[in-house]
C-alpha positions as a Markdown table, in Angstrom:
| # | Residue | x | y | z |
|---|---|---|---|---|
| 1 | Unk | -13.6 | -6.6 | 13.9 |
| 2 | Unk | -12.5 | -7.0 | 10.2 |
| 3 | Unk | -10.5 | -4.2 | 8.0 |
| 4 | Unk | -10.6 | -5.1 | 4.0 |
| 5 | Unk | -7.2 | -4.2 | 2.4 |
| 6 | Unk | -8.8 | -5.5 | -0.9 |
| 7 | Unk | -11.1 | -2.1 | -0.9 |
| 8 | Unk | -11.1 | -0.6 | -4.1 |
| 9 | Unk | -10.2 | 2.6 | -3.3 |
| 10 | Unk | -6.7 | 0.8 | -1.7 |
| 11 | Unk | -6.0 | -1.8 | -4.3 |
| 12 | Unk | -3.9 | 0.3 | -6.4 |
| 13 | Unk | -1.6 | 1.6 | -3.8 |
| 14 | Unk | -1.7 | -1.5 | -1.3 |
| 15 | Unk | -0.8 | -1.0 | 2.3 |
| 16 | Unk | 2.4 | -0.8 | 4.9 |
| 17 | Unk | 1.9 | -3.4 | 7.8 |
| 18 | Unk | 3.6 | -2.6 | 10.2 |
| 19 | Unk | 4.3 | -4.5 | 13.5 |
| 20 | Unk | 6.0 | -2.3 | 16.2 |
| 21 | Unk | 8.4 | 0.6 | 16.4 |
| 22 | Unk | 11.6 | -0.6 | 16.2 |
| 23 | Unk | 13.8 | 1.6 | 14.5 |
| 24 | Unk | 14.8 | 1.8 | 11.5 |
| 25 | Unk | 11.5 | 0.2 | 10.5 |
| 26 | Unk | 8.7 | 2.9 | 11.3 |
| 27 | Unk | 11.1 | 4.9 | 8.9 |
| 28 | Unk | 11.0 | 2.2 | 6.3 |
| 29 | Unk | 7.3 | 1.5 | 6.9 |
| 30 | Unk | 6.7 | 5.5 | 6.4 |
| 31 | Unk | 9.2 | 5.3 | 2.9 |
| 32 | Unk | 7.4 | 2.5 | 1.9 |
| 33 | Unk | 3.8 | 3.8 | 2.8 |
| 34 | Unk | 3.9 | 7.4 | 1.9 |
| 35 | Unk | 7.2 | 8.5 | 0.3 |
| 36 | Unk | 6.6 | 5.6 | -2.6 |
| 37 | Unk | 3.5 | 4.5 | -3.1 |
| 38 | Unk | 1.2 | 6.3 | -1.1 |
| 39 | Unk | -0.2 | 3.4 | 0.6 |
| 40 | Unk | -2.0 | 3.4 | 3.9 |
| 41 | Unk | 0.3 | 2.8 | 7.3 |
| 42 | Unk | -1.3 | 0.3 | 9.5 |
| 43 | Unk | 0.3 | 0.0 | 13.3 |
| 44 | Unk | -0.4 | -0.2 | 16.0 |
| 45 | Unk | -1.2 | 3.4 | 17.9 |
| 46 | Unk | 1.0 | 2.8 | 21.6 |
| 47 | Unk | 3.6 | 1.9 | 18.6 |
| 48 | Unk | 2.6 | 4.9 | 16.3 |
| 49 | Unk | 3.3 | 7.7 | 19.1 |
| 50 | Unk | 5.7 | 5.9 | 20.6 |
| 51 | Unk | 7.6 | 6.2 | 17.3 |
| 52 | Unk | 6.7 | 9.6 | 16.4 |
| 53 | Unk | 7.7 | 10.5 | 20.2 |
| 54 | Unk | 11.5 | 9.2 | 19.6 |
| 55 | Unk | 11.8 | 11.2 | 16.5 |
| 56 | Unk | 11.7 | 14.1 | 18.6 |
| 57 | Unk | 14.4 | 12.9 | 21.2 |
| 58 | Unk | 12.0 | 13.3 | 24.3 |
| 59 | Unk | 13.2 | 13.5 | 28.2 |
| 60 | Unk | 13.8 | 9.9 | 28.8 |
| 61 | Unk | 14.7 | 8.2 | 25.9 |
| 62 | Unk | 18.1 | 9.6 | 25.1 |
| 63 | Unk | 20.7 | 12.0 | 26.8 |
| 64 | Unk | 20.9 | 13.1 | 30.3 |
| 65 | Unk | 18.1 | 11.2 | 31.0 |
| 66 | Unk | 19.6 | 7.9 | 29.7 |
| 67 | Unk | 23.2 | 8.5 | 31.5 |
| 68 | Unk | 21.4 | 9.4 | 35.3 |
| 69 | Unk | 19.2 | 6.3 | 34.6 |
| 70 | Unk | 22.4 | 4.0 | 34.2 |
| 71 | Unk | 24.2 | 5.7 | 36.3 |
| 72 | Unk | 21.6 | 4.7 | 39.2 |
| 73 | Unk | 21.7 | 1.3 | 38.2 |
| 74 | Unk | 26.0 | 0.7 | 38.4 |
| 75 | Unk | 27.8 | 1.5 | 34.9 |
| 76 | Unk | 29.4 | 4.9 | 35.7 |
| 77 | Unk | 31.9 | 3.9 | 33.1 |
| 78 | Unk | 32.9 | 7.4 | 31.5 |
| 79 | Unk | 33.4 | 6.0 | 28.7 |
| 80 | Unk | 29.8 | 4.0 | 28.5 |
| 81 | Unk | 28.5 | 7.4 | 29.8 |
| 82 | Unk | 30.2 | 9.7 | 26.9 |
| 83 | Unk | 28.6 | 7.1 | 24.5 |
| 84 | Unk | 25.0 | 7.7 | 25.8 |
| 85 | Unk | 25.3 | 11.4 | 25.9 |
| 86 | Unk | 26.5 | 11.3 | 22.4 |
| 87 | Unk | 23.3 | 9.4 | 21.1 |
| 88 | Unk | 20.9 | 12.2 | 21.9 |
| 89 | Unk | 20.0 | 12.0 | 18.4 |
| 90 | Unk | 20.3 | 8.1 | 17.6 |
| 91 | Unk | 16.8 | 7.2 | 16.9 |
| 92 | Unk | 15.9 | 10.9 | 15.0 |
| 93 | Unk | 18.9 | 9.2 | 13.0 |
| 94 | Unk | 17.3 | 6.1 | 11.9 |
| 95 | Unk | 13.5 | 7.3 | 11.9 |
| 96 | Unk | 13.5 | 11.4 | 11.0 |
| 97 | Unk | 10.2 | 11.1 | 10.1 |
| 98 | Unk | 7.2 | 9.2 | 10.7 |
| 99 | Unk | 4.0 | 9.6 | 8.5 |
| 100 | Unk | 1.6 | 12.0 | 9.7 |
| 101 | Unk | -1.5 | 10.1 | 9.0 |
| 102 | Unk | -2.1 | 5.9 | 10.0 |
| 103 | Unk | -4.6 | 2.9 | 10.3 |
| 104 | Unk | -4.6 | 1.4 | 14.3 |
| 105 | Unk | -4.5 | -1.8 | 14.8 |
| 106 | Unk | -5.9 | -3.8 | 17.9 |
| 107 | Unk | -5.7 | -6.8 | 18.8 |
| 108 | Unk | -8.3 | -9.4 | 17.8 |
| 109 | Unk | -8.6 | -7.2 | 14.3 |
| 110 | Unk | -9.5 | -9.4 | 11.2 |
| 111 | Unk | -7.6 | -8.3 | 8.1 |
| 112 | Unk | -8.8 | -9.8 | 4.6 |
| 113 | Unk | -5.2 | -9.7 | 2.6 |
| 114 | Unk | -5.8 | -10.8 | -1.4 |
| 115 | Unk | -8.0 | -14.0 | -0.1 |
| 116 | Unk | -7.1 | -14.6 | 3.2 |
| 117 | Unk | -8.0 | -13.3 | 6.6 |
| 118 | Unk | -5.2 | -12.4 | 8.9 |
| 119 | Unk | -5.8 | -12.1 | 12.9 |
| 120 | Unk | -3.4 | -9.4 | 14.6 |
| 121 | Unk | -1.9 | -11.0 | 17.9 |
| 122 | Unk | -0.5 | -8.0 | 20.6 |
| 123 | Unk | 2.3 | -8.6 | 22.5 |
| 124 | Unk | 4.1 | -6.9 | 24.7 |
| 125 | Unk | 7.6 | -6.5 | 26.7 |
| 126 | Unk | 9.7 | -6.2 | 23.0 |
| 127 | Unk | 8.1 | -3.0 | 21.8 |
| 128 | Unk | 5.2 | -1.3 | 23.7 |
| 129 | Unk | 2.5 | -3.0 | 21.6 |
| 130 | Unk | 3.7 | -5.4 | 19.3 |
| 131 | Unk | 1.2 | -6.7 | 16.3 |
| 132 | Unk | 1.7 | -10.0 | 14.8 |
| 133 | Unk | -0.1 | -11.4 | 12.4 |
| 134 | Unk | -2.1 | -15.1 | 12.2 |
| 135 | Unk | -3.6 | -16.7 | 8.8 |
| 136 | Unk | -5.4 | -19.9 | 10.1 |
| 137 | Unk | -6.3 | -20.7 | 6.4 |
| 138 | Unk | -2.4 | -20.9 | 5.4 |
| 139 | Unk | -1.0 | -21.9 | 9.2 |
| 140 | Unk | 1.1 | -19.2 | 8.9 |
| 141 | Unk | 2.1 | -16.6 | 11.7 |
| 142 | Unk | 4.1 | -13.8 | 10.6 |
| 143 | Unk | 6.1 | -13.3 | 14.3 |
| 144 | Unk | 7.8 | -10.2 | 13.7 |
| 145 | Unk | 10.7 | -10.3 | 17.1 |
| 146 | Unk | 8.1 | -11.9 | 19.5 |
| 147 | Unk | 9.5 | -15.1 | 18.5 |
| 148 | Unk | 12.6 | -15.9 | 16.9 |
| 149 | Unk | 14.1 | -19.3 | 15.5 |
| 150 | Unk | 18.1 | -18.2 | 17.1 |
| 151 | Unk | 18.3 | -15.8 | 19.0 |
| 152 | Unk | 16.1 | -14.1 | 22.3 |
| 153 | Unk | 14.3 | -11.3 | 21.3 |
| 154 | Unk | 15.6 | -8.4 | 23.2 |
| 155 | Unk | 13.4 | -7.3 | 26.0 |
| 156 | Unk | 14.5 | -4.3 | 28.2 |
| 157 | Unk | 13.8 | -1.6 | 31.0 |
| 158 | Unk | 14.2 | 2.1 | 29.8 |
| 159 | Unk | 15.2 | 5.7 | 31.3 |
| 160 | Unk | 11.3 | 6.8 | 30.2 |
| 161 | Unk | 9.7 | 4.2 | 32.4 |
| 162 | Unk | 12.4 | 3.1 | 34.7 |
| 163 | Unk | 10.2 | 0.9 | 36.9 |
| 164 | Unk | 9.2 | -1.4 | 34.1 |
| 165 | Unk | 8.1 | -5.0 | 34.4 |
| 166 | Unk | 8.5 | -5.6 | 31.0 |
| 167 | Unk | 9.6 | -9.8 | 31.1 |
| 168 | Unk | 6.5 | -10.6 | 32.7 |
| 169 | Unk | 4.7 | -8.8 | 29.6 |
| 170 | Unk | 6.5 | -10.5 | 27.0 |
| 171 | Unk | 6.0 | -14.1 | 28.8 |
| 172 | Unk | 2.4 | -13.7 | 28.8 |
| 173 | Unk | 2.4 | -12.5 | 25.4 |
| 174 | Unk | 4.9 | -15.9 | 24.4 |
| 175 | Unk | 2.1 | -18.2 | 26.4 |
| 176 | Unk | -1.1 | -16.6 | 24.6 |
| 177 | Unk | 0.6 | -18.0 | 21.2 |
| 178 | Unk | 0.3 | -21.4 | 22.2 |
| 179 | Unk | -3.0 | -21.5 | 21.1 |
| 180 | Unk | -1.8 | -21.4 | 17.5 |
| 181 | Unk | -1.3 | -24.8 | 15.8 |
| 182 | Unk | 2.3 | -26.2 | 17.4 |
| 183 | Unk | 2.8 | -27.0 | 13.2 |
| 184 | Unk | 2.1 | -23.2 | 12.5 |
| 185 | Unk | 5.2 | -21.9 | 9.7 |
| 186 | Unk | 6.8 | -18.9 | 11.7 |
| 187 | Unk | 7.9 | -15.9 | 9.5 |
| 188 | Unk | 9.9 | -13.7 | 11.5 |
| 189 | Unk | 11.7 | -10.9 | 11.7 |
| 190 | Unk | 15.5 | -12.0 | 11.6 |
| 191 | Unk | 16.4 | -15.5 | 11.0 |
| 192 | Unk | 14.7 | -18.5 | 8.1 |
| 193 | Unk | 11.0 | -19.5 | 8.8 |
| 194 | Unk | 10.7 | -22.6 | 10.6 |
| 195 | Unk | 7.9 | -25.1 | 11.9 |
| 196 | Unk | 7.7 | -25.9 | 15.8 |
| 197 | Unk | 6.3 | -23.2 | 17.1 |
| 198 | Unk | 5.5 | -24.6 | 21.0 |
| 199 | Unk | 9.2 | -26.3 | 21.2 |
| 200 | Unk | 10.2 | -22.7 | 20.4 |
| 201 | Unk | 8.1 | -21.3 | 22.9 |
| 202 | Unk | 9.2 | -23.7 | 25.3 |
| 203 | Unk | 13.3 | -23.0 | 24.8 |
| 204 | Unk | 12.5 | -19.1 | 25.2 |
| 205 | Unk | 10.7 | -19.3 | 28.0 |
| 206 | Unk | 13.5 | -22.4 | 29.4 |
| 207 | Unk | 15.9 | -19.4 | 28.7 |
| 208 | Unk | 14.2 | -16.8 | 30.8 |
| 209 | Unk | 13.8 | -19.1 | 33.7 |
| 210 | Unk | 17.2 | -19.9 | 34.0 |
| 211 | Unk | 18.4 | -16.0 | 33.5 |
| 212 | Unk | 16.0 | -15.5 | 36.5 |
| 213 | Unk | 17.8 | -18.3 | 38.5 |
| 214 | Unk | 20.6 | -16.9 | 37.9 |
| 215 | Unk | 19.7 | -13.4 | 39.3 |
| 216 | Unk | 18.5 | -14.5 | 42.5 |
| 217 | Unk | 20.9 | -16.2 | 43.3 |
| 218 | Unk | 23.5 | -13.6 | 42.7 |
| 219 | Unk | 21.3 | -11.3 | 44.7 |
| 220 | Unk | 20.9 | -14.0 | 47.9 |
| 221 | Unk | 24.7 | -13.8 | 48.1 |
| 222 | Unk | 24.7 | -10.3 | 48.2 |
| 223 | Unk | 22.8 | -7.2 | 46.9 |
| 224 | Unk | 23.7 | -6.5 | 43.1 |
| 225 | Unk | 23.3 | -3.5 | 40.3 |
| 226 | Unk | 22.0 | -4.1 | 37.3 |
| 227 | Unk | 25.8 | -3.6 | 36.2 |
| 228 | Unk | 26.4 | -6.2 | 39.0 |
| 229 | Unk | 24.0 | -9.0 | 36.8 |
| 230 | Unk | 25.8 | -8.2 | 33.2 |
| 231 | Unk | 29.1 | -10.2 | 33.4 |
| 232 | Unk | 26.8 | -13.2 | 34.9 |
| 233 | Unk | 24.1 | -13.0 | 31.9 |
| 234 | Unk | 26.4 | -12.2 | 29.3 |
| 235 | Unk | 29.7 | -13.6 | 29.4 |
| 236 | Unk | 31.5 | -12.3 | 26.1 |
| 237 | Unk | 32.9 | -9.0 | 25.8 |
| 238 | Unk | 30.3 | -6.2 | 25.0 |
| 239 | Unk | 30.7 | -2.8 | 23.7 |
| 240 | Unk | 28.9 | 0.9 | 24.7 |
| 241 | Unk | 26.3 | -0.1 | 22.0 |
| 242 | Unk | 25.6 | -3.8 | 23.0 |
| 243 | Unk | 25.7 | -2.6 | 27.1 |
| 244 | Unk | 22.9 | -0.5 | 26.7 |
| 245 | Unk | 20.8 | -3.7 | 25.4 |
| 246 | Unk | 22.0 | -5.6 | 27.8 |
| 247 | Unk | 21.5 | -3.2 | 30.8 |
| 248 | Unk | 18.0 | -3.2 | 29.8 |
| 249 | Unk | 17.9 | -7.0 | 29.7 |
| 250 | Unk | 19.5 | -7.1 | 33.3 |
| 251 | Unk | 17.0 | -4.8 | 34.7 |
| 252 | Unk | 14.1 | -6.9 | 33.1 |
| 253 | Unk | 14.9 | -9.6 | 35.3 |
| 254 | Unk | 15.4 | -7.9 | 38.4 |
| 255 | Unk | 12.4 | -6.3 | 37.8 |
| 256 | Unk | 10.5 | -9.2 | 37.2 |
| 257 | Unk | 11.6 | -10.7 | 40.5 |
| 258 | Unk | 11.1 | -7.1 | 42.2 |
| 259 | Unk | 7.9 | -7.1 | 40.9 |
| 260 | Unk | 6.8 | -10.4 | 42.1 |
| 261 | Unk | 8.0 | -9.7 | 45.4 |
| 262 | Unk | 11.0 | -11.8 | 45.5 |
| 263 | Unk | 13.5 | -9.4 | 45.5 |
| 264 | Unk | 13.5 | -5.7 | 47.3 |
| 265 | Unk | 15.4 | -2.9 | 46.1 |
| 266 | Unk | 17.3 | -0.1 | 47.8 |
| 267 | Unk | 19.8 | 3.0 | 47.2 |
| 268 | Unk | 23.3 | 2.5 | 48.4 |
| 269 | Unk | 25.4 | 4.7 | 50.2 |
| 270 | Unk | 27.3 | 5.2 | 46.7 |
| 271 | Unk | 23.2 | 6.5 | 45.3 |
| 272 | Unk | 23.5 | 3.3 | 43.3 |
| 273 | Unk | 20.1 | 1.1 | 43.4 |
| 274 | Unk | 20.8 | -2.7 | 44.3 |
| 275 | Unk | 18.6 | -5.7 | 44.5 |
| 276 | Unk | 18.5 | -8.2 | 47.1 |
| 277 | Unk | 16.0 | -10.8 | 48.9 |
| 278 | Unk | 12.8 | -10.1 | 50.2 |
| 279 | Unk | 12.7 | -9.5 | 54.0 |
């Protein structure tokens, strides 16, 4: 499938790419796109409604929801909790608006850019459906947060689908890009381009494997919270902000091992859900 953003009728304005909904950027992409220059938004659509669904503050994404959700899971920290409640209208914050009008992308699209042709890579886990972009002609992969030079791109359980397996999506998505050139230049999303895209792939997925370890061991000793696995994965001090990330992180690898039947989960006497061994 190919899409021309040399057309005629969209040279003048040129287009937004953009790869996932991660706020602030749908609110960037939609200043950029429509506010300034008119130009076309191009996204994917589970990113596009995902976005435009935030805006709103919907049941499960902020709120109440949120503060029941970490409750279940062990941090019934009043303080944590009072944060939570408080960011009913975090993302409307960042992204008020989201244009009313954009071009899907899938993956396996073919984009011609000036005189190159760009393949859109999905990948999932990090945002719901993720577009990255390949030039073969260059051997250049723009990355966006799938894959990062520094640091691990966040990937997280939420209130609005609480039983996510969202790890196991974002590994599969890392392992389809090693079919790109290992000398590919990276462009991503925080941090310098670099070259060395498989060794990349390989310290990522090294990291994940030994977070997972980590876990299940914990939870053969005895059966753990979510807020049970956060002093073992994170060992610096965090605040309300950086324990929401990191709650979701926790749950991502609990899931993962739930998922895979590893690990069985169950509601404590307390109402709090805890992880342990398989029978």
């Amino acid at each position: 499938m190919g899409s021309d953003f040399c057309h005629p009728a969209r040279r003048a304005a040129g287009s937004a790419r953009h790869r996932h909904a991660h706020a602030p950027r749908p609110h960037r992409a939609g200043a950029l796109a429509v506010q300034r220059w008119q130009a076309p938004l191009w996204i994917s659509a589970t990113d596009y409604y995902t976005a435009r669904l935030a805006c709103h503050a919907g049941p499960g994404l902020h709120s109440e929801s949120a503060t029941d959700f970490y409750a279940a899971h062990g941090l019934r920290d009043p303080d944590f909790l009072a944060h939570v409640r408080g960011r009913s209208r975090y993302y409307p914050s960042l992204v008020p608006s989201v244009p009313d009008h954009f071009h899907r992308l899938l993956d396996g699209d073919r984009l011609r850019i000036g005189a190159h042709h760009w393949h859109c890579l999905s990948g999932y886990g990090h945002a719901p459906e993720h577009i990255a972009l390949h030039c073969p002609d260059l051997g250049v992969l723009i990355s966006g947060d799938m894959v990062l030079p520094r640091i691990s791109t966040n990937v997280s359980v939420y209130a609005s689908e609480p039983d996510a397996d969202p790890l196991r999506l974002f590994l599969a998505s890392l392992e389809r890009m090693r079919a790109l050139p290992s000398d590919t230049l990276v462009l991503p999303s925080h941090g310098r381009p670099f070259r060395g895209l498989h060794q990349r792939l390989n310290q990522l997925q090294a990291h994940h494997a030994s977070h997972l370890h980590t876990v299940l061991a914990a939870c053969q000793r005895a059966p753990q919270s979510a807020a049970d696995i956060l002093p073992l994965l994170f060992t610096r001090a965090l605040d309300a902000h950086q324990s929401t990330f990191a709650m979701g992180e926790a749950l991502a690898h609990l899931h993962l091992l739930w998922h895979a039947g590893q690990l069985q989960r169950h509601t404590d006497s307390e109402g709090v859900l805890r992880f342990a061994p398989a029978a």
